[in-house]
N, C-alpha and C positions, 0 to 999 in steps of 0.2 A: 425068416419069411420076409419078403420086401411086398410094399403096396406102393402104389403109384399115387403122386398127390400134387394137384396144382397147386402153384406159387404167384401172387401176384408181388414182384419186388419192381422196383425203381431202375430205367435203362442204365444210369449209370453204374449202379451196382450189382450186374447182372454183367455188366462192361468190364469191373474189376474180377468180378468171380471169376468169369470166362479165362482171363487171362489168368489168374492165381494158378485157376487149375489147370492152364497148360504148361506152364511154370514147373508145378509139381508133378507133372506126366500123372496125373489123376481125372477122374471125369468132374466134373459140379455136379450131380450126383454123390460122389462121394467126400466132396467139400460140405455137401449142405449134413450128409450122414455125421462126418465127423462132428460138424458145430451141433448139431443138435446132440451127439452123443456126448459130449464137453458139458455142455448146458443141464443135462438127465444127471449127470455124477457131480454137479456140482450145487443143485439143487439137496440131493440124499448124502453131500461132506458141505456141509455150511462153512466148515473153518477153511474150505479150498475155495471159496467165493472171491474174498477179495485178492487184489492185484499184485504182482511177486513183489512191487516197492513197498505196499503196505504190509505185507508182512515184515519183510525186511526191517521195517520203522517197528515194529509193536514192540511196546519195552522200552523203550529208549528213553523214555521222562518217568520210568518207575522210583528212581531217584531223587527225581526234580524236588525241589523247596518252592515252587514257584507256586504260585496262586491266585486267582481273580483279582483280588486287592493290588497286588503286585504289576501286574498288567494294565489294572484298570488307571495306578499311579501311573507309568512309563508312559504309557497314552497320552493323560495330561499332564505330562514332563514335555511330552514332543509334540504335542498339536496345540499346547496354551500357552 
């Protein structure tokens, strides 16, 4: 079922959409469907929220030795 729903968005990006979606031979209409359908599943997968770099990083300092103390010296190694 589709309903019809005003949008009050900003000219310039209403400028880009327009052109996105001619870009993609899609209407804006089905730009806005998609991002809002992106946004509904990604709300109901929280672990799909963050950005493909941030996942990518998760883990990487599981390892680490390093700690506040450590940093908080290097700081004032290099700024005193």
């Amino acid at each position: 079922m589709s309903s019809k729903l005003t949008l009050y968005i900003d000219d310039d990006v209403i400028h880009h959409i327009k052109n996105y979606a001619k870009e993609q031979k899609i209407s804006v209409s089905k730009v806005v469907n998609n991002f809002l359908t992106l946004l509904k599943q990604n709300k109901t997968e929280p672990e799909e929220t963050t950005a493909p770099i941030t996942n990518a990083l998760q883990g990487v300092l599981k390892e680490s030795t390093s700690d506040k103390e450590a940093y908080h010296k290097h700081l004032e190694d290099k700024y005193l």
